[in-house]
KOLVO-852090 format. One record per residue (C-alpha): x, y, z; residue in three letters; residue number from 1. Coordinates in steps of 0.2 Angstrom, whole numbers, plus 5000, padded with zeros to 4 digits. Layout:
# residues N
X  Y  Z  ALA  NUM
...
***
This chain:
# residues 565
6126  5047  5313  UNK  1
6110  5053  5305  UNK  2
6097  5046  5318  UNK  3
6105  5056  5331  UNK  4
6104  5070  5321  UNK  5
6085  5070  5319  UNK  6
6079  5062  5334  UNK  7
6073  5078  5342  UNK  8
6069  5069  5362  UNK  9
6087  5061  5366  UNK  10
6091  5066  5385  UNK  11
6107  5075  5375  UNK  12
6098  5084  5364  UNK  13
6085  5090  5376  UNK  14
6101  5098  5390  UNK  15
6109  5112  5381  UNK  16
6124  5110  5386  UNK  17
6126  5093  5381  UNK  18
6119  5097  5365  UNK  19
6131  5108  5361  UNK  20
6146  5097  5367  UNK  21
6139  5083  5355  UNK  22
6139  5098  5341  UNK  23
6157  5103  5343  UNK  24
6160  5085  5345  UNK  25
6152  5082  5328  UNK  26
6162  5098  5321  UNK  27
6178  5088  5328  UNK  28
6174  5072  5320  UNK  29
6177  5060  5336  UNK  30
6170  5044  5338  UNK  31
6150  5040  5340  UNK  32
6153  5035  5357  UNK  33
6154  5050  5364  UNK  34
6142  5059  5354  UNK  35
6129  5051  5369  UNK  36
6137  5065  5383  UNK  37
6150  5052  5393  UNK  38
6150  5053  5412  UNK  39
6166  5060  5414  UNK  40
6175  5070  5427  UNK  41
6176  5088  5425  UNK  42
6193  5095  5422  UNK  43
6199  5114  5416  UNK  44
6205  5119  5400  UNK  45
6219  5134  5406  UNK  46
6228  5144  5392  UNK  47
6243  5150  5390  UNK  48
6252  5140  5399  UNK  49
6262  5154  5405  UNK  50
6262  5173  5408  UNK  51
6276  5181  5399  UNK  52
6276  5201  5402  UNK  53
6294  5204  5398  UNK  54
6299  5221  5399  UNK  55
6287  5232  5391  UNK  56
6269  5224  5395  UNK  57
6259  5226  5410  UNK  58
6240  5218  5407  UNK  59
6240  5199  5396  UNK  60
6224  5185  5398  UNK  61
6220  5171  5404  UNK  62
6208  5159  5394  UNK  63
6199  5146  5407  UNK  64
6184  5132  5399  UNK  65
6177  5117  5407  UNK  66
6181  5100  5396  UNK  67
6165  5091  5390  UNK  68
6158  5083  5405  UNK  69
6142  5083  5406  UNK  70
6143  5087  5424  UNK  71
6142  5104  5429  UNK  72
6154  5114  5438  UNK  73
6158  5125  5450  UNK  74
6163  5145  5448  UNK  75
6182  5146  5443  UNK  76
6193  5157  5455  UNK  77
6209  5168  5450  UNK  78
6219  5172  5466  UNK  79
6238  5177  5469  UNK  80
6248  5178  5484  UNK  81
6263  5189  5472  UNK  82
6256  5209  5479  UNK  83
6264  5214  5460  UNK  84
6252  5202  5451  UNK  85
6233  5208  5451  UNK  86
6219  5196  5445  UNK  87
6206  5207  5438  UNK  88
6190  5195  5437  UNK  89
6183  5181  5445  UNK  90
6191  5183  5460  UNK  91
6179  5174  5471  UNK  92
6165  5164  5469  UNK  93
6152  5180  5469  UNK  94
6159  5183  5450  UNK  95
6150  5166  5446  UNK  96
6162  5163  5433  UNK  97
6157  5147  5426  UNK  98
6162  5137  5410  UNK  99
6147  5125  5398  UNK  100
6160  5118  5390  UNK  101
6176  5120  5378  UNK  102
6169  5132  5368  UNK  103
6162  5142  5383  UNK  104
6177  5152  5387  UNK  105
6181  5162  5403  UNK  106
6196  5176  5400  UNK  107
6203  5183  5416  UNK  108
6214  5198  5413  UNK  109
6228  5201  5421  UNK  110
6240  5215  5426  UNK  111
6256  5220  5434  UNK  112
6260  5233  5447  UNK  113
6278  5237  5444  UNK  114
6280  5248  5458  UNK  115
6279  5233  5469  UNK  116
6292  5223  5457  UNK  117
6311  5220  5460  UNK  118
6323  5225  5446  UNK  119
6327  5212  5436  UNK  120
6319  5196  5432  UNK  121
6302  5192  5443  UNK  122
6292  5175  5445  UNK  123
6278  5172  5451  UNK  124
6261  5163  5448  UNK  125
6241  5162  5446  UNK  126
6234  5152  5453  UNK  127
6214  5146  5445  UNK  128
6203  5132  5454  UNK  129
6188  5126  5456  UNK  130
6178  5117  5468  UNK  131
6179  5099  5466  UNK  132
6194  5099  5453  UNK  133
6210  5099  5452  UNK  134
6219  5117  5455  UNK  135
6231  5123  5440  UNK  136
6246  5135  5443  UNK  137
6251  5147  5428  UNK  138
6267  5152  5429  UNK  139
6271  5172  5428  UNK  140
6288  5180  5422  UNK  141
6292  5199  5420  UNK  142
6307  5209  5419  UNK  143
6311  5224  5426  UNK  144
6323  5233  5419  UNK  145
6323  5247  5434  UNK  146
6314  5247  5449  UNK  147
6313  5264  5453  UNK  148
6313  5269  5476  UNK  149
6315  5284  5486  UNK  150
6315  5289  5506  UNK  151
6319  5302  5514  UNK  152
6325  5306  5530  UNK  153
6313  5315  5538  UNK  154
6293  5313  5534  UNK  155
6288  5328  5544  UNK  156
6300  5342  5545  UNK  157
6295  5357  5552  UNK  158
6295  5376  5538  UNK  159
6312  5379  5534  UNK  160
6319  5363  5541  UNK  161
6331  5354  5526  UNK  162
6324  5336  5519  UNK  163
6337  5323  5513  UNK  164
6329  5315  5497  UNK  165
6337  5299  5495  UNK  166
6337  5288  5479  UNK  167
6336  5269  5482  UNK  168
6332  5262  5464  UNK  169
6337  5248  5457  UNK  170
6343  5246  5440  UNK  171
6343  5228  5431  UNK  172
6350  5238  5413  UNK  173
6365  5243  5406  UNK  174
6370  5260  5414  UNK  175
6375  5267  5399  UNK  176
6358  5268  5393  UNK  177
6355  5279  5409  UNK  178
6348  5297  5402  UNK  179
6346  5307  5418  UNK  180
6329  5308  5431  UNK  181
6320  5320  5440  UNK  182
6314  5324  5456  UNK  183
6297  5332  5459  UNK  184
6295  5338  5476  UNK  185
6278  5342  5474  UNK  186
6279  5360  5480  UNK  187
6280  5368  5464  UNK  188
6298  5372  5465  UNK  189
6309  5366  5450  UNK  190
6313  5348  5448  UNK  191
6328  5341  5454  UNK  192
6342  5331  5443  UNK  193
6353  5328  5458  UNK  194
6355  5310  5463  UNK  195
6351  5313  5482  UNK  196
6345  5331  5485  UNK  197
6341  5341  5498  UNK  198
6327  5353  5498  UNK  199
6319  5364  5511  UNK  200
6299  5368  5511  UNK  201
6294  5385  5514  UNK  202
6275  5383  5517  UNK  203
6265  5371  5528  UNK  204
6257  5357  5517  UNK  205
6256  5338  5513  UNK  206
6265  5336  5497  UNK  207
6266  5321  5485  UNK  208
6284  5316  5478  UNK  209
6288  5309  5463  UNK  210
6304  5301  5456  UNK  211
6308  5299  5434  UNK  212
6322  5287  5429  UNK  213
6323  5289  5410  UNK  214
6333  5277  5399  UNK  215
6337  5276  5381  UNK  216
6320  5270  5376  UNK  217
6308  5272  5389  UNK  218
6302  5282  5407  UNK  219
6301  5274  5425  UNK  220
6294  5285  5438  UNK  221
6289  5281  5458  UNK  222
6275  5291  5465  UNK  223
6273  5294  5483  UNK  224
6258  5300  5487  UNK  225
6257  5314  5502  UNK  226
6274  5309  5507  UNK  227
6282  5324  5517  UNK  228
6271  5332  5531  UNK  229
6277  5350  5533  UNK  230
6271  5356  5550  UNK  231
6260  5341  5553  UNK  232
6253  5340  5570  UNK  233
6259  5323  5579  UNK  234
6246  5314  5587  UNK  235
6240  5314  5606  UNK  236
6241  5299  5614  UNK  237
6230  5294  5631  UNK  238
6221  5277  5636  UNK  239
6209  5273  5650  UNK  240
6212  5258  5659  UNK  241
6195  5245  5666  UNK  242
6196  5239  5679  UNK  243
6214  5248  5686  UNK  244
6211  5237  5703  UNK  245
6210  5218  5700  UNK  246
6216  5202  5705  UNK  247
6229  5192  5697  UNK  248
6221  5182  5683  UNK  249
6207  5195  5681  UNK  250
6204  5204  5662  UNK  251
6210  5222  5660  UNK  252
6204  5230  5645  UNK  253
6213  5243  5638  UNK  254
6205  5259  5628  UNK  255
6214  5269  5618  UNK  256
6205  5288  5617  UNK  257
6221  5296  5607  UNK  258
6218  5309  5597  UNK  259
6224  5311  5580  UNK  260
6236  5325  5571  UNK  261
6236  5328  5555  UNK  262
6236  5313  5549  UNK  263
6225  5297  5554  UNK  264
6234  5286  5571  UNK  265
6240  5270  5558  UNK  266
6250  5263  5575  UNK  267
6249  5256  5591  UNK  268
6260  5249  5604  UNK  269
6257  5247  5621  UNK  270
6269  5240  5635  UNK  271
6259  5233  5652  UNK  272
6272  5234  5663  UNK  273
6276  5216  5667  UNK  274
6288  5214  5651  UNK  275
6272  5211  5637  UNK  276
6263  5223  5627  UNK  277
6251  5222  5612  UNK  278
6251  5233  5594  UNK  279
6230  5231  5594  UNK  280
6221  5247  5596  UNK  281
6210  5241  5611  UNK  282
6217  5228  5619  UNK  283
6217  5215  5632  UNK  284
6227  5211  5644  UNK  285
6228  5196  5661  UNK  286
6242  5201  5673  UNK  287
6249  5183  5681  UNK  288
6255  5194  5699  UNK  289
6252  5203  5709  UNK  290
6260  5222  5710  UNK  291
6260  5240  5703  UNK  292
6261  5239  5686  UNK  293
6263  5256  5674  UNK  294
6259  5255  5656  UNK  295
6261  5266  5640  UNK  296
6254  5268  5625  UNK  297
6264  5275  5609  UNK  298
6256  5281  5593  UNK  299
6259  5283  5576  UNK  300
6254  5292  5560  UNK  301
6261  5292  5544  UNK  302
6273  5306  5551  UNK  303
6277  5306  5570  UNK  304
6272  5298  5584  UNK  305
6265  5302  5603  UNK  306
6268  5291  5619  UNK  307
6257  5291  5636  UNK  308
6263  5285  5651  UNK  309
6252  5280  5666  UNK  310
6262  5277  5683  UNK  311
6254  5264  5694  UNK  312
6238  5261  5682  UNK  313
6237  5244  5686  UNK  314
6234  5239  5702  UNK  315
6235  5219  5704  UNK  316
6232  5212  5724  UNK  317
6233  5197  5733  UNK  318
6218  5185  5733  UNK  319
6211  5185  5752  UNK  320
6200  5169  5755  UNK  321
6183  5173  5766  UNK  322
6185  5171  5786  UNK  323
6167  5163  5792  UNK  324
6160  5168  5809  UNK  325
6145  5170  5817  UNK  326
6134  5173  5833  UNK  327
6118  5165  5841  UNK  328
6104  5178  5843  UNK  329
6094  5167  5856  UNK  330
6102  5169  5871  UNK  331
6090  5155  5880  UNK  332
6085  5142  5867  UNK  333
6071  5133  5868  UNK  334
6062  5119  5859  UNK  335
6052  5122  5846  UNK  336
6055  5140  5846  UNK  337
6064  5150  5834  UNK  338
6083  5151  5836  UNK  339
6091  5166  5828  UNK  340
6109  5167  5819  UNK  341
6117  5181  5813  UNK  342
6133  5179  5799  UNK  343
6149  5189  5805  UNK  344
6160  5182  5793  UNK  345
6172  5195  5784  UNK  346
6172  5192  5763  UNK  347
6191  5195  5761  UNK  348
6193  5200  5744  UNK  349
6178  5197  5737  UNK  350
6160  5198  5740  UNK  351
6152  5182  5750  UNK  352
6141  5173  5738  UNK  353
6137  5158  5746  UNK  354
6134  5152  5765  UNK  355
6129  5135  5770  UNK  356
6125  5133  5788  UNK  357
6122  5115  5799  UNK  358
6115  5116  5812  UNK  359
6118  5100  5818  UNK  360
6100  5092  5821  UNK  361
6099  5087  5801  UNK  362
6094  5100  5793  UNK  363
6105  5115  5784  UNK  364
6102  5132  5777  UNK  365
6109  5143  5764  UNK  366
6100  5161  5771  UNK  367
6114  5175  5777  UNK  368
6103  5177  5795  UNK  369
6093  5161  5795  UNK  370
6080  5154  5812  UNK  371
6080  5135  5818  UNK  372
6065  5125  5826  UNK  373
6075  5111  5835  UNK  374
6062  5098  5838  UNK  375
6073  5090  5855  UNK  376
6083  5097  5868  UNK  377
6100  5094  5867  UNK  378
6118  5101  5862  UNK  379
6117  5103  5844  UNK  380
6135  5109  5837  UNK  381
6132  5124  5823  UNK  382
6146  5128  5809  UNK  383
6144  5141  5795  UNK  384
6155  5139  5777  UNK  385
6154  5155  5765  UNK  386
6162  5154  5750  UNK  387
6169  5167  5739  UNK  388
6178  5168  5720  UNK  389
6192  5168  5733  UNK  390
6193  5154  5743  UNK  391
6180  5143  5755  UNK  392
6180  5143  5776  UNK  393
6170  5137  5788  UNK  394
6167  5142  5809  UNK  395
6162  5127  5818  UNK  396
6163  5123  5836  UNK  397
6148  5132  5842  UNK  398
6134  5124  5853  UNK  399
6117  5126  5854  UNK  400
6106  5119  5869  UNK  401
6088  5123  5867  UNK  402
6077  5114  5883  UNK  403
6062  5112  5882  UNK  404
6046  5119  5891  UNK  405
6038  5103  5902  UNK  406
6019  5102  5901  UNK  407
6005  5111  5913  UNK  408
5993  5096  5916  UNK  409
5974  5102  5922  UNK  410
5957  5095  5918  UNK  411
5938  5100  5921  UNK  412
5922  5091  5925  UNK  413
5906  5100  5925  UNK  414
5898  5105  5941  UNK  415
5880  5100  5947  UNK  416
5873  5085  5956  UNK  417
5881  5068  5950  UNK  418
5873  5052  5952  UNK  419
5881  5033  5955  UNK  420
5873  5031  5937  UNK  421
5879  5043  5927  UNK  422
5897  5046  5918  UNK  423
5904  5060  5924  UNK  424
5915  5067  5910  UNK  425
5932  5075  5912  UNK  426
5940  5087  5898  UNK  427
5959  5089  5898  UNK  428
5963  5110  5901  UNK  429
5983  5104  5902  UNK  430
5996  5114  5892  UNK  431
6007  5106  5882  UNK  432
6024  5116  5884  UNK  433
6036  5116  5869  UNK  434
6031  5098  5863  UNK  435
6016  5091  5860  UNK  436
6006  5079  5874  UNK  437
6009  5061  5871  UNK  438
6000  5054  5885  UNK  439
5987  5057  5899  UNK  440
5985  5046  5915  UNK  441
5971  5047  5924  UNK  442
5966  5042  5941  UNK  443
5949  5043  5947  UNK  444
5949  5041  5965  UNK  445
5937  5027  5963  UNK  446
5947  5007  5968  UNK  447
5930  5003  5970  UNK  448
5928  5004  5952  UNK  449
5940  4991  5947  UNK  450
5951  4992  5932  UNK  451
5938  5009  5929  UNK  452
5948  5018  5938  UNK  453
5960  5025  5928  UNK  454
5962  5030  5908  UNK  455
5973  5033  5896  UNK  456
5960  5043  5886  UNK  457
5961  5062  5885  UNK  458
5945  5067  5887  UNK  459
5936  5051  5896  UNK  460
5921  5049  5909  UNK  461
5918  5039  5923  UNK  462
5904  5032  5932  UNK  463
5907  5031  5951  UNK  464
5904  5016  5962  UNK  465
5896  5022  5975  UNK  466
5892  5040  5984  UNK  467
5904  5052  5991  UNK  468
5918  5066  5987  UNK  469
5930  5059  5975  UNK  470
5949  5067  5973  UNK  471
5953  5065  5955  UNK  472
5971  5064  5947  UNK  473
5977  5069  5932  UNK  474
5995  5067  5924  UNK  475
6003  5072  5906  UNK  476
6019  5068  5897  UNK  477
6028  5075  5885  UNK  478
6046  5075  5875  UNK  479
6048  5090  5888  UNK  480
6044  5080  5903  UNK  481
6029  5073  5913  UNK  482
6017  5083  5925  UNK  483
6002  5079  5939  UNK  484
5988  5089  5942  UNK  485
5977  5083  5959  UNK  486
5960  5091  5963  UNK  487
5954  5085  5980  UNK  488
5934  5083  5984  UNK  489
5932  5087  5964  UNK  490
5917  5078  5961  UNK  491
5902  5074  5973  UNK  492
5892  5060  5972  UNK  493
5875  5054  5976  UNK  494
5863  5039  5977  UNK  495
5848  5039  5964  UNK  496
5831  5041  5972  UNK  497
5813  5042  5967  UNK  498
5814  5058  5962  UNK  499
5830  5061  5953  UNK  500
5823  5046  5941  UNK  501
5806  5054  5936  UNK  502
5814  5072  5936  UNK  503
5829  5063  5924  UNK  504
5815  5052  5914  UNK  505
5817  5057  5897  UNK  506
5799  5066  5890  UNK  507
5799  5067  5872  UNK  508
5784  5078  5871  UNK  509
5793  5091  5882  UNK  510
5794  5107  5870  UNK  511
5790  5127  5872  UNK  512
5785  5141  5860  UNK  513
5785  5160  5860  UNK  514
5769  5163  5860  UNK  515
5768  5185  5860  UNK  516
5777  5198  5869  UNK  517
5769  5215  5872  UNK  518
5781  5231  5877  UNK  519
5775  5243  5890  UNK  520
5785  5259  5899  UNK  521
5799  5252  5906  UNK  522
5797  5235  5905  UNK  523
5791  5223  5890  UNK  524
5783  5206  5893  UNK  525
5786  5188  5886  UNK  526
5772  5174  5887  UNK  527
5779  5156  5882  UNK  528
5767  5141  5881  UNK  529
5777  5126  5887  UNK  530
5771  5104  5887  UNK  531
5780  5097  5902  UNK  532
5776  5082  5900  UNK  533
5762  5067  5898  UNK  534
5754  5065  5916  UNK  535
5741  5051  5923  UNK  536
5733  5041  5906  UNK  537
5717  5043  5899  UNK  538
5706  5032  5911  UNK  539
5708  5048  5924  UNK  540
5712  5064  5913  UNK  541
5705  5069  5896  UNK  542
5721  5078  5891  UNK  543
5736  5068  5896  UNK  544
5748  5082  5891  UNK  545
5754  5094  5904  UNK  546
5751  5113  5896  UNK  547
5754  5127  5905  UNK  548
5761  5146  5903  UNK  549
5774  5156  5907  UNK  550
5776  5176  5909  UNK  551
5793  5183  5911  UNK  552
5795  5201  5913  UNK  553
5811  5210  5905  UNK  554
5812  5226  5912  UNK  555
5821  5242  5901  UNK  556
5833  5247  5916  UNK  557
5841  5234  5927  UNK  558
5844  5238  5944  UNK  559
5847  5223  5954  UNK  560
5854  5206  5950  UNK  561
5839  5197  5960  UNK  562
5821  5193  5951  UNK  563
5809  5186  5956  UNK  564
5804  5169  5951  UNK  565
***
């Protein structure tokens, strides 16, 4: 044993709560084996076995330790479900009562309330436990030899108004041992020996009563505290109802805004009209039908009560579903173009919060008034569904026929002197109508040409076989339909000479400069120097370039739309 003693490092010695378990061990003599702090499971040490009160004591003790685990454990609780036995300490797990060990020892008082006791014999039981371990029951036993109880019949009488004090004690002793009691009736006036009196008050006022039973050896007295309310003002009952118009399965909320008398409302009962009713303060309340429904509310104080009825508060109706309709704004639809639709649809009873229209092309909406491109004429059928917390319906059966505009063909060529060796070009000037143009056919008035006379192309040219006047056609085609523009004697052509080829020669030293401009009154003149052109070679010329200078003369005021060149 000695080399446990001394060694100062053992994991025992260094916890203190095993160190001192391995202390009383040693004081107790037990075996060496457990001097090393065993790994047992925690258990509780409760004493006395049981709470004996008798007839005389109303506060014994509790004595609560942990065994000598070295596991730690959690607070012990004290509770009691008996109302005449109170647990005065660790009663919840905030106290922290905790135990080291057997000679760490928790005491929990506790007292009786004999008010709250039958005459006679009582049992009951505390009840002390501790996360993780078993729960331990102490059995509780007191007499009482007289359990003293009053009423009366009247709680608030009005001045002058005779009160019927009646004794309901009980007595568990031998009567004999009876020496007489007294009522106090808190008002000043003298006590009362009868067994039941009667006794009128004079003055307004709240008044505590009081009861004494005394035997051969000892006194038993009841206190009521602010029993009998002289004159007290009942309370005022009212309620508001939210909402008072709903639907069945809807949430009515009931508010109490009652108003107190002389004593604080302790008491409510309400009755909804449709055989339920609540005792909350604020309650809540679904109605299953629809009807007129009128509710009441009754309060309560320690004295007298008040009741508030409301005739027809609650008004529950009938679930109406939504009725969909609608109308098309557009009265001539046509393709490509906005189609208007405006919602007629009635809610029924509730707010529309949802519409879904198709309109029948593909393509849906969830706008109130929406617009629709359709991209084809047709009949397109339109139906709208609105949905409400009430019910769903749809309108269908309405038709739509946008047409659609046809194209505008046209084309220009540009005017001036064509030759059978240029390519005229043509530009397509057609409108497209309500679709886009898809293709252009054109004929060029030309067979002489050869598979050149016509094309496909939307802005082609042509270069014409031979001279003449040529009438050139022109047609287009979209989803719309097709159309043909012909413009007779459109283009004029003529055969190359000698001329036209040096005039159409191309010069690449052709070129002109502003070379000064000089204002005078009224007019202000402009000199350009211009190259034409190269001209005859060296072997005749010096200068094979072309210069010359022209004068234009702008005058301030115009006054003629001829000039002279």
């Amino acid at each position: 044993m000695g080399p446990y003693l001394r060694h100062k490092e053992t994991s025992c010695m260094r916890r203190r709560s095993c160190s001192r378990g391995v202390t009383l061990l040693l004081a107790l003599s037990l075996s060496a084996s457990l001097l090393g702090c065993p790994d047992i499971s925690v258990t509780l040490n409760v004493r006395p076995d049981v709470l004996d009160f008798g007839a005389t004591k109303d506060t014994l003790t509790l004595r609560v330790s942990k065994n000598a685990s070295a596991r730690p454990m959690a607070p012990v609780i004290g509770t009691s479900t008996d109302p005449w036995i109170i647990v005065g300490a660790c009663e919840n797990v905030e106290a922290n009562c905790v135990s080291y060990g057997p000679w760490h020892v928790r005491r929990i008082p506790v007292r009786l309330n004999r008010d709250h006791m039958s005459s006679g014999v009582n049992v009951g039981s505390v009840v002390v436990s501790c996360t993780g371990v078993p729960s331990q029951t102490i059995e509780v036993v007191a007499e009482n030899q007289l359990a003293v109880d009053f009423t009366v019949s009247k709680r608030a009488p009005d001045v002058g108004e005779e009160v019927q004090f009646i004794n309901k004690s009980a007595i568990a002793v031998d009567p004999t041992t009876l020496r007489g009691l007294e009522w106090d009736f808190g008002d000043g006036t003298n006590v009362s020996k009868d067994l039941n009196p009667k006794h009128t008050y004079r003055r307004l006022g709240i008044y505590t009563i009081s009861l004494k039973i005394m035997t051969a050896d000892r006194t038993f007295e009841r206190v009521r505290k602010d029993y009998v309310s002289v004159g007290a003002t009942p309370p005022e009952a009212g309620f508001d109802v939210q909402p008072s118009n709903v639907f069945p399965g809807d949430v009515v909320r009931f508010m109490d805004t009652s108003k107190a008398g002389t004593s604080p409302i302790t008491g409510w009962s309400w009755n909804f009209g449709d055989g339920t009713g609540a005792t909350e303060q604020n309650p809540a309340h679904v109605y299953a039908e629809e009807g007129l429904y009128s509710v009441s509310l009754t309060v309560s104080d320690a004295y007298k009560s008040s009741t508030a009825v409301q005739e027809n508060a609650v008004i529950v109706r009938g679930k109406v579903p939504p009725t969909a309709n609608f109308r098309v704004k557009t009265i001539e639809p046509i393709v490509n173009q906005p189609v208007g639709f405006e919602d007629l649809s009635e809610p029924g009873s509730a707010p529309i919060d949802g519409y879904l229209w198709n309109f029948g092309d593909g393509f849906f909406s969830y706008e109130q008034h929406p617009q629709h491109r359709y991209a084809r004429a047709g009949d397109y059928d339109v139906s709208l569904t609105v949905t409400t917390a009430h019910g769903t319906h749809t309108k269908s059966g309405v038709t739509v026929s946008p047409v659609g505009v046809p194209p505008e063909a046209d084309f220009t060529v540009p005017e001036g002197v064509w030759l059978t060796t240029d390519d005229v070009p043509f530009a397509d000037a057609s409108t497209a109508g309500t679709n886009p143009i898809q293709s252009w056919a054109w004929n060029f008035g030309d067979p002489a040409s050869g598979g050149a006379n016509e094309s496909a192309l939307r802005n082609p040219t042509h270069q014409f076989s031979g001279p003449g006047s040529y009438t050139v056609t022109l047609t287009v085609t979209t989803l719309s339909g097709t159309d043909t523009v012909t413009k007779a004697d459109v283009v004029h052509v003529f055969a190359p000479t000698a001329l036209d080829a040096y005039v159409r020669k191309p010069e690449g030293v052709y070129s002109y400069r502003l070379e000064k401009t000089a204002s005078q009154p009224g007019y202000t003149v402009h000199t350009l120097e211009m190259l034409s052109q190269n001209w005859r070679d060296r072997s005749e010329v010096s200068n094979t370039l072309w210069r010359h200078w022209l004068v234009i003369v702008e005058p301030d005021e115009v006054e003629s739309t001829t000039a002279l060149l």
